[in-house]
C-alpha positions in Angstrom: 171.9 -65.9 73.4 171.2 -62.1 72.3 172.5 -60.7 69.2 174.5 -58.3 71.4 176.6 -60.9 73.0 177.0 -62.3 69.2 178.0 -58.9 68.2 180.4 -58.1 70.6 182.5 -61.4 70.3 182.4 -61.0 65.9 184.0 -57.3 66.6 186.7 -59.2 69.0 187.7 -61.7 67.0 190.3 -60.6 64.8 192.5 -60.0 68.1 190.8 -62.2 70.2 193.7 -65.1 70.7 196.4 -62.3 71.2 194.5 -60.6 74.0 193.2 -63.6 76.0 196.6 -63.7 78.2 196.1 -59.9 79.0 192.4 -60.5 80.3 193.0 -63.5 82.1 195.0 -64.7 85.2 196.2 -67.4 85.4 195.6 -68.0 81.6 197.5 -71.5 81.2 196.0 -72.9 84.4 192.8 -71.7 83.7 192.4 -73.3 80.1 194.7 -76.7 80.8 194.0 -77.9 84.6 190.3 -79.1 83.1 191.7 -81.2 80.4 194.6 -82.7 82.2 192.1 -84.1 84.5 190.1 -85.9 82.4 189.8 -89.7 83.0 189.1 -90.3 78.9 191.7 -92.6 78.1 191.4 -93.4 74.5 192.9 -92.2 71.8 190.5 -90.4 69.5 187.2 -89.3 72.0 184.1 -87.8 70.5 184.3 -84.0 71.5 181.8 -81.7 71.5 182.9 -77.7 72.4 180.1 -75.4 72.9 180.7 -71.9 72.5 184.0 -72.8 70.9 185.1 -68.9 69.5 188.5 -69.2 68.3 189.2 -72.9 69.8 191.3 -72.1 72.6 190.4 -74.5 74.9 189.7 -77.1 71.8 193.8 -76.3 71.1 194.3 -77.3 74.9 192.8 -80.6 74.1 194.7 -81.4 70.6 197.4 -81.2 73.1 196.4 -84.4 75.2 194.6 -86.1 72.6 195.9 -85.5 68.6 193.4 -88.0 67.3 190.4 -86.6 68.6 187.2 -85.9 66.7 186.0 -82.8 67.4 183.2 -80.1 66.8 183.0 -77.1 67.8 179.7 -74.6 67.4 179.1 -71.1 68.2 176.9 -68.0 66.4 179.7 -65.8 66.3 180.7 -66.8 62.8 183.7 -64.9 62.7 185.3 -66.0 65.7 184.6 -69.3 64.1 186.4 -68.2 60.9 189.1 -67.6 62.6 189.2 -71.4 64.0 188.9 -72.6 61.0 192.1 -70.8 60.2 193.8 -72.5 63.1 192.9 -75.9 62.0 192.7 -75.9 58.9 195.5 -79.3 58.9 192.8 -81.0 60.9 190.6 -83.1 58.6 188.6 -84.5 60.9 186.7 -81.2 62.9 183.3 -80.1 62.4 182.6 -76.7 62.8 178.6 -75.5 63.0 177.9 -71.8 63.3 174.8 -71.6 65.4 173.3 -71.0 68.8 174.4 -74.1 70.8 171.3 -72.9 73.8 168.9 -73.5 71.1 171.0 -76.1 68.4 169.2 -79.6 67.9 172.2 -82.4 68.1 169.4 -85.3 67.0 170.6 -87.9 68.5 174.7 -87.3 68.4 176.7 -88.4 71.6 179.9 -86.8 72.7 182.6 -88.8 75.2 183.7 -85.0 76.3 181.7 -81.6 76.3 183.8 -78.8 77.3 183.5 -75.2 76.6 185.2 -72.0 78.2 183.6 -68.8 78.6 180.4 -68.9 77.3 178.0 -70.2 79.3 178.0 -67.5 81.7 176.0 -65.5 78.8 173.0 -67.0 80.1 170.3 -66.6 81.9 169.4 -68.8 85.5 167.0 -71.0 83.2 169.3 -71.0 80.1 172.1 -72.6 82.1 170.0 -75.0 83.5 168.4 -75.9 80.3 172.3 -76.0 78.8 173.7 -78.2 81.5 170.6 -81.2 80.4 171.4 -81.1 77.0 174.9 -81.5 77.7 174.3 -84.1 79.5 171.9 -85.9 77.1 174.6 -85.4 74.4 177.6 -87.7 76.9 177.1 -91.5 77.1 177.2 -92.8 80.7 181.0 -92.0 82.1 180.9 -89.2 79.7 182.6 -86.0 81.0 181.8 -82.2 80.8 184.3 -79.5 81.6 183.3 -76.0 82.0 185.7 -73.0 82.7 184.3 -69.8 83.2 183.0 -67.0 85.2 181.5 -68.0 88.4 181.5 -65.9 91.2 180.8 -66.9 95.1 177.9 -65.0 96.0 178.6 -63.3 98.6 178.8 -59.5 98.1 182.0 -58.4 99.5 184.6 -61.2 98.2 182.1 -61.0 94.7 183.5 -57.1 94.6 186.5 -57.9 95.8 187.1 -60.4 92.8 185.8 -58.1 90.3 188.2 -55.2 91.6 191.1 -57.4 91.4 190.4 -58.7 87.6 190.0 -55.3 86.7 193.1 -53.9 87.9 194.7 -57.1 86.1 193.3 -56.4 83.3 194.3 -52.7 83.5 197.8 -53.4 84.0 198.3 -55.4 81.2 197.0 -53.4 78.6 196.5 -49.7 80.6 193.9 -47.2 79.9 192.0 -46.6 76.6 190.3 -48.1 73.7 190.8 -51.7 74.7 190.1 -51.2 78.4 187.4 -49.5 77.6 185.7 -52.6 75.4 186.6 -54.6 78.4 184.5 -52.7 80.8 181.7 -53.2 78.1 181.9 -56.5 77.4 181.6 -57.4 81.3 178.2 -55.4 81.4 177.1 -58.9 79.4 178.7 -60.9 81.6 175.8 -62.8 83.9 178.0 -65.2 86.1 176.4 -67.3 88.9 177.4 -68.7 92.3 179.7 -72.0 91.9 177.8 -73.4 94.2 174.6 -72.8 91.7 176.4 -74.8 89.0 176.9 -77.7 91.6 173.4 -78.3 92.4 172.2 -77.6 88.7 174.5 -80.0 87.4 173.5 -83.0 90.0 169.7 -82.2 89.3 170.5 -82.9 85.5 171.8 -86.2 86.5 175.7 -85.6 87.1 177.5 -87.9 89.5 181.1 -86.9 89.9 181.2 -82.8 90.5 183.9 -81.0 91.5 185.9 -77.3 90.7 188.7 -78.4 89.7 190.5 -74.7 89.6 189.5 -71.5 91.0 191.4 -67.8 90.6 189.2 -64.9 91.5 185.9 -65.3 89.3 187.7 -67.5 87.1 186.4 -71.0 88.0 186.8 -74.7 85.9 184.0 -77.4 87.0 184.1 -80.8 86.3 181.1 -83.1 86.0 180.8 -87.1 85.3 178.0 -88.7 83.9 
């Protein structure tokens, strides 16, 4: 990922977590409906959260599973910093401040990878290239949850879901500094077609695909090894 993207989310973190609910719709259904559905039924799975930031959607899962054993990496050290901060009771968490696009797991094996608003920062061959090493790092019926920006590819309902976000976003937090970073941010924003991240994901190897939520660009996809 480019430095700028890195840059961008260190100068957000501070305020990051108190912000989220202003930027996005449907914010509780968007981060839990993932989790809730997966089939893991153990107590303490192996998790693995790519492009953690400040562990929002790693909080989600502390939720359904206490014991778990989680890592979570990202090169925006200061959102990490802040993660740190929030679980900071949690002895076992792993926390690895790199580029997760370019990272070398060896040979470490998650039951659940999951991440939540990153992977739209890449490019066409960069998500491809992300959705095989996720699934080289999940043991067979291991599960992979993605919420994110996906859009639908066609033009006019694409526009249509950008105009509505924005006015969202607008009306949470009205004109000014903070909705002016927001317009920035999205001119890093590179989200693809859902049905993209479908076939991408069963040429890797996945089995079981579905989106399992879906509110204007804001989509969560689900995929079994």
């Amino acid at each position: 990922m480019g430095e700028q993207v890195k840059d961008q989310f260190n100068i957000l973190s501070s305020d990051y977590d108190a912000r989220r609910r202003l930027l996005i719709p449907r914010f509780d259904d968007f981060y839990k409906t993932g989790i809730e559905l997966l089939a893991y039924e153990g107590p303490a799975p192996r998790v693995l959260d790519i492009g953690a930031g400040t562990g929002i959607l790693t909080e989600v899962l502390f939720d359904r599973y206490p014991g778990a054993k989680v890592t979570l990496i990202d090169f925006a050290d200061q959102m990490l910093d802040v993660a740190k901060e929030k679980f900071k009771d949690i002895a076992d968490i792993r926390f690895i401040a790199e580029d997760y696009s370019t990272y070398d797991f060896g040979s470490e094996k998650y039951d659940i990878v999951i991440s939540a608003l990153s992977i739209h920062h890449l490019d066409h061959s960069g998500v491809k290239d992300i959705y095989k090493k996720v699934y080289d790092l999940l043991p067979d019926g291991g599960e992979f949850i993605n919420a994110d920006l996906a859009n639908s590819g066609i033009p006019g309902i694409d526009a249509k879901y950008d105009a509505l976000w924005t006015a969202f976003v607008l009306k949470n937090i009205g004109e000014g500094e903070h909705f002016d970073r927001f317009m920035k941010n999205k001119e890093v924003d590179n989200p693809l077609p859902t049905l993209n991240h479908f076939l991408w994901l069963r040429e890797v190897g996945f089995t079981g695909i579905e989106c399992v939520f879906r509110y204007y660009n804001f989509s969560v996809i689900y995929g079994k090894k």
